[in-house]
NUSEKE-937768 format. One record per residue (C-alpha): residue number from 1; x, y, z; residue in three letters. Coordinates in pm, 1 decimal. Layout:
REM residues N
+-----+----------+----------+----------+------+
!  nr !     east !    north !       up ! rest !
+-----+----------+----------+----------+------+
! NUM !        X !        Y !        Z !  ALA !
...
+-----+----------+----------+----------+------+
REM end
This chain:
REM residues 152
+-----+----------+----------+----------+------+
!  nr !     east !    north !       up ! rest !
+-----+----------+----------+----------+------+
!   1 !  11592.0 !  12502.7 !  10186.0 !  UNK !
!   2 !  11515.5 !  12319.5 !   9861.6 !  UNK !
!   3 !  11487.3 !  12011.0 !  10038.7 !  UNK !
!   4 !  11245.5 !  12174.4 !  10298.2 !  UNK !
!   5 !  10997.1 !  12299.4 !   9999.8 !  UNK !
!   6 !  10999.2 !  11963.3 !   9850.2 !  UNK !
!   7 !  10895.9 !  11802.5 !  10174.4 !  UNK !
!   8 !  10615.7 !  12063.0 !  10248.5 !  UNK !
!   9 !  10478.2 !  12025.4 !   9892.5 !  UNK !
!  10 !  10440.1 !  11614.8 !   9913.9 !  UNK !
!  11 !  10296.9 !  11683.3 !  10257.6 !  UNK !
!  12 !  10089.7 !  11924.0 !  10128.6 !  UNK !
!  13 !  10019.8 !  11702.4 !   9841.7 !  UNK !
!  14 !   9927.8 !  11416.1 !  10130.5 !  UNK !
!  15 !   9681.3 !  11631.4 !  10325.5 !  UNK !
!  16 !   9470.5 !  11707.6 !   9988.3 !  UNK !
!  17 !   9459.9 !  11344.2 !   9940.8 !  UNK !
!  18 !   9320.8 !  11276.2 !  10271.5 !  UNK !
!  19 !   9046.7 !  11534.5 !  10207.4 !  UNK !
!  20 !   8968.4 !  11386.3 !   9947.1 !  UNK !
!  21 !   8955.0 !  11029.7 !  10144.1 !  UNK !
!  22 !   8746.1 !  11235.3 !  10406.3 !  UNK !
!  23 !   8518.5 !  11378.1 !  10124.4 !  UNK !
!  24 !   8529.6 !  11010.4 !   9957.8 !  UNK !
!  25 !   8357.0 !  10798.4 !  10245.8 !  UNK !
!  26 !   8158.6 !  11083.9 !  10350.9 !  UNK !
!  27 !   7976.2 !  11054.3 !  10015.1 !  UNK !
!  28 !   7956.2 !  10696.6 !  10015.3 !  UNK !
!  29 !   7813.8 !  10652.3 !  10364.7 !  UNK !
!  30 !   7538.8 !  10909.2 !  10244.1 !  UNK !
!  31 !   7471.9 !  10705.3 !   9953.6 !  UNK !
!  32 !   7423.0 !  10391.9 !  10174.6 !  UNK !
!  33 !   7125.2 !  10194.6 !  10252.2 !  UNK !
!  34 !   6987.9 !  10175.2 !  10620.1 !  UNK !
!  35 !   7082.9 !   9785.7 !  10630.9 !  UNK !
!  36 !   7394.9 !   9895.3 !  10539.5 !  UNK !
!  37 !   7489.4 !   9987.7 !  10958.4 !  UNK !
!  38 !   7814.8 !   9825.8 !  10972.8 !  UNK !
!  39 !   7952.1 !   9913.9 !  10655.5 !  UNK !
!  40 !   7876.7 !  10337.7 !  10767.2 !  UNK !
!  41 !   8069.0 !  10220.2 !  11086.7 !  UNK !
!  42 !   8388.4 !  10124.7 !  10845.1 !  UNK !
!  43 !   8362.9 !  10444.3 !  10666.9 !  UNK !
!  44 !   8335.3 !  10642.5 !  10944.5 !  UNK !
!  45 !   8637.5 !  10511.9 !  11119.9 !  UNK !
!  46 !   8859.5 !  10566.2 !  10772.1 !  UNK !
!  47 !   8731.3 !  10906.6 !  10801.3 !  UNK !
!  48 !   8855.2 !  10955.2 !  11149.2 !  UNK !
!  49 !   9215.1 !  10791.0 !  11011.8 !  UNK !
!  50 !   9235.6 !  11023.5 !  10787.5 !  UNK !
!  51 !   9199.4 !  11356.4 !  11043.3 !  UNK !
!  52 !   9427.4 !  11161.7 !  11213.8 !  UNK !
!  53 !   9648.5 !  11128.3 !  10907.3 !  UNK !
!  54 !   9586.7 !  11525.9 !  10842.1 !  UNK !
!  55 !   9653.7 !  11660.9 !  11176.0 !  UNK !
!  56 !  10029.6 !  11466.2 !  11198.7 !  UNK !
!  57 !  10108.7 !  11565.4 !  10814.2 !  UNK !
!  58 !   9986.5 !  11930.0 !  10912.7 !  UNK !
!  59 !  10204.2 !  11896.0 !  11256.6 !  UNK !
!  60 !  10490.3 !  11898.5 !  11035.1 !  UNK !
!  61 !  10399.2 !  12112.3 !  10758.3 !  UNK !
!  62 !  10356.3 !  12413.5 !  11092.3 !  UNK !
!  63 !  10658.6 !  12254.0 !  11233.3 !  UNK !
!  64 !  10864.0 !  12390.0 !  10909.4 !  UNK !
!  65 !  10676.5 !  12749.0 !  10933.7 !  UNK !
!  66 !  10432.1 !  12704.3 !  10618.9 !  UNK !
!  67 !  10088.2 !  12756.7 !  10573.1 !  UNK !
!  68 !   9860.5 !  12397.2 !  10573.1 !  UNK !
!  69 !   9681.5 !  12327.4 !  10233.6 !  UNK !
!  70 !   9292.3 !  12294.8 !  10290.2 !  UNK !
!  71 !   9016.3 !  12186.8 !  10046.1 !  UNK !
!  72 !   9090.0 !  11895.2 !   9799.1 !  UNK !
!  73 !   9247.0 !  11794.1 !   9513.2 !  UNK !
!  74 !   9125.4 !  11894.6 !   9152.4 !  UNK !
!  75 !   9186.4 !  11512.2 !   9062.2 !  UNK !
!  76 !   8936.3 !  11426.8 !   9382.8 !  UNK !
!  77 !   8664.1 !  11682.2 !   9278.4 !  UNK !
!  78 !   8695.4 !  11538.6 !   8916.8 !  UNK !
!  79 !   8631.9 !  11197.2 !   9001.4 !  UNK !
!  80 !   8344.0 !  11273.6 !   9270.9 !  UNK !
!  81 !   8227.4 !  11483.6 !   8943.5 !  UNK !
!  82 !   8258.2 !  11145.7 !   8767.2 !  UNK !
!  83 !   8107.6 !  10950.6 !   9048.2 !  UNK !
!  84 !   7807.3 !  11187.2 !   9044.8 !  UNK !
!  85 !   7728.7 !  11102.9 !   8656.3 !  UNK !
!  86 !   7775.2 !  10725.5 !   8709.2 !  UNK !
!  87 !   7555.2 !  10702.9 !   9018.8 !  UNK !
!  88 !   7249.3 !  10892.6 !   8816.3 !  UNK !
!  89 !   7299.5 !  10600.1 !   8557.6 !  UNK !
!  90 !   7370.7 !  10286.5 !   8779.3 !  UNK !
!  91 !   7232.8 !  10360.6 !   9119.9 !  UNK !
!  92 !   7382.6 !  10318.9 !   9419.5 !  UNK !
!  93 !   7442.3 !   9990.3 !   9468.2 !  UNK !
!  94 !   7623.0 !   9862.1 !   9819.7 !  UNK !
!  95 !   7867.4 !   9666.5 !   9520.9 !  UNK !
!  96 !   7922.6 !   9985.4 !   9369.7 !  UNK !
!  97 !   7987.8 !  10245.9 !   9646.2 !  UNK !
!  98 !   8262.2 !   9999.8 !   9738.1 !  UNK !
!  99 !   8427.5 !   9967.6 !   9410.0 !  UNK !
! 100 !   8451.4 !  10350.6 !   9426.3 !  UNK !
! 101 !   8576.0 !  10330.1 !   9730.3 !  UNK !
! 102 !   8875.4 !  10037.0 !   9688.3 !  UNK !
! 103 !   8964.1 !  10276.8 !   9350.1 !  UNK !
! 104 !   8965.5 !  10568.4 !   9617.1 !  UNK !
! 105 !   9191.3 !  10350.2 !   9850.4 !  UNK !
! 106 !   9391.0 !  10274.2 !   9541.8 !  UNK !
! 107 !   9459.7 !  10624.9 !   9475.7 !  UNK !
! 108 !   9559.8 !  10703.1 !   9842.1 !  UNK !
! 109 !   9776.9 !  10424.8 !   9831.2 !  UNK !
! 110 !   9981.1 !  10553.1 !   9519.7 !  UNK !
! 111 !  10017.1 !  10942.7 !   9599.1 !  UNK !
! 112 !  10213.6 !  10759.3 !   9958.4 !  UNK !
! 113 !  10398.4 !  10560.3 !   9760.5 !  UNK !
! 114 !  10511.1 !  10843.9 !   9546.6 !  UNK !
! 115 !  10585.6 !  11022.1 !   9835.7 !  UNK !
! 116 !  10800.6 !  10780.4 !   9986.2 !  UNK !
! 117 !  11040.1 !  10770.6 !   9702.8 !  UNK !
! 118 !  11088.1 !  11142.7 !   9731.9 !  UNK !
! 119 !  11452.9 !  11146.5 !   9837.4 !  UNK !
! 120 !  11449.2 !  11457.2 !   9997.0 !  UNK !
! 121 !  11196.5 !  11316.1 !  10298.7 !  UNK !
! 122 !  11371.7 !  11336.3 !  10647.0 !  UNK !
! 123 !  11351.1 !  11040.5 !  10794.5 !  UNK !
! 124 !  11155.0 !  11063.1 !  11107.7 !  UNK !
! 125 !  10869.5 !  11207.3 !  10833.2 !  UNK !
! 126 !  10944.9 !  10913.2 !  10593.6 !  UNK !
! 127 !  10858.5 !  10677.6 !  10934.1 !  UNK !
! 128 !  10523.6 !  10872.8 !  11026.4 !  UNK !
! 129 !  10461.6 !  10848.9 !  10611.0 !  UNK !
! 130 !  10525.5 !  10441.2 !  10637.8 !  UNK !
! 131 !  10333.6 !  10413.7 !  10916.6 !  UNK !
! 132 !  10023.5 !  10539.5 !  10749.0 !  UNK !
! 133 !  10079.8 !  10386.5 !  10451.1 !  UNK !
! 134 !  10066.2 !  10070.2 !  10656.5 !  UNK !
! 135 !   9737.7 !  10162.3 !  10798.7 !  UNK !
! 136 !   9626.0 !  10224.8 !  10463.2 !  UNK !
! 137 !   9706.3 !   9927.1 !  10288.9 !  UNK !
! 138 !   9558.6 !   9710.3 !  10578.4 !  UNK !
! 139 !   9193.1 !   9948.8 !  10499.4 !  UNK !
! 140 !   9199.1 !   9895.4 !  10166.1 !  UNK !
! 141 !   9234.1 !   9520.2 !  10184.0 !  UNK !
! 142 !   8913.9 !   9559.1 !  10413.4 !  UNK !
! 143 !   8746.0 !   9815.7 !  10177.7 !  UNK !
! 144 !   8821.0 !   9479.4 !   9890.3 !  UNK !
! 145 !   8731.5 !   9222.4 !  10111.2 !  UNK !
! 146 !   8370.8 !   9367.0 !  10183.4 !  UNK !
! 147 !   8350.0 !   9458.1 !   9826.6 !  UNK !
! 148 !   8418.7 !   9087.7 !   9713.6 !  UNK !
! 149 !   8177.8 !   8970.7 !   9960.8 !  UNK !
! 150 !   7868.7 !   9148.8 !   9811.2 !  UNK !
! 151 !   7685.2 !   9036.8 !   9525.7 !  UNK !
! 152 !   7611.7 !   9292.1 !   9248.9 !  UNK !
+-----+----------+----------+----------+------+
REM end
């Protein structure tokens, strides 16, 4: 039973993170310019990932008879918080919105890897966990290579 609470809570933990993700590119493709077409198409399908993401960590989370977090992360609303201040000072530059975004990726990437060295993690979840982590890694190295390929 201990071991089941312990996997709900990092799934939990992983659905949070992905609203935050969701919440994340939402923002940013707001605060992009018109010109800025292809770079909304990116965001929009890492938001779709991520309710992709969400709806196979929730599968499970049901799966072991517990209720599905929903909202996001105090860490998340901080840093949008954060994000909010800077913007009012800086603008929004196309540079910018993807540095916040790679640091968002960055984050993502981390609370998977701390999830995958729970010990407790079945293994069929610790597959469906590396799977996405895969996924994730490949978008941030796209989220970085766009970002190094605009000018400030």
């Amino acid at each position: 039973m201990e071991n089941t609470q312990a996997t709900i809570e990092t799934l939990n933990d992983l659905i949070l993170i992905n609203n935050d993700r969701i919440a994340g590119f939402e923002r940013a493709t707001v605060d992009l310019k018109e010109a800025d077409s292809e770079l909304k198409y990116t965001f929009t399908n890492l938001i779709a990932e991520s309710h992709r993401f969400k709806m196979e960590l929730a599968t499970e989370v049901a799966a072991l008879g517990h209720d599905i977090e929903t909202g996001t992360s105090t860490s998340g609303k901080l840093h949008r918080t954060w994000l909010d201040l800077k913007a009012a000072f800086t603008g929004h530059s196309t540079h910018s919105i993807l540095e916040e975004c790679e640091f968002g990726e960055d984050a993502i990437k981390k609370a998977y890897k701390t999830a995958l060295d729970e010990e407790s993690l079945p293994a069929y979840i610790r597959q469906m966990l590396n799977n996405q982590y895969t996924d994730l890694q490949a978008a941030h190295d796209t989220v970085k290579a766009l970002r190094d390929g605009v000018l400030h």
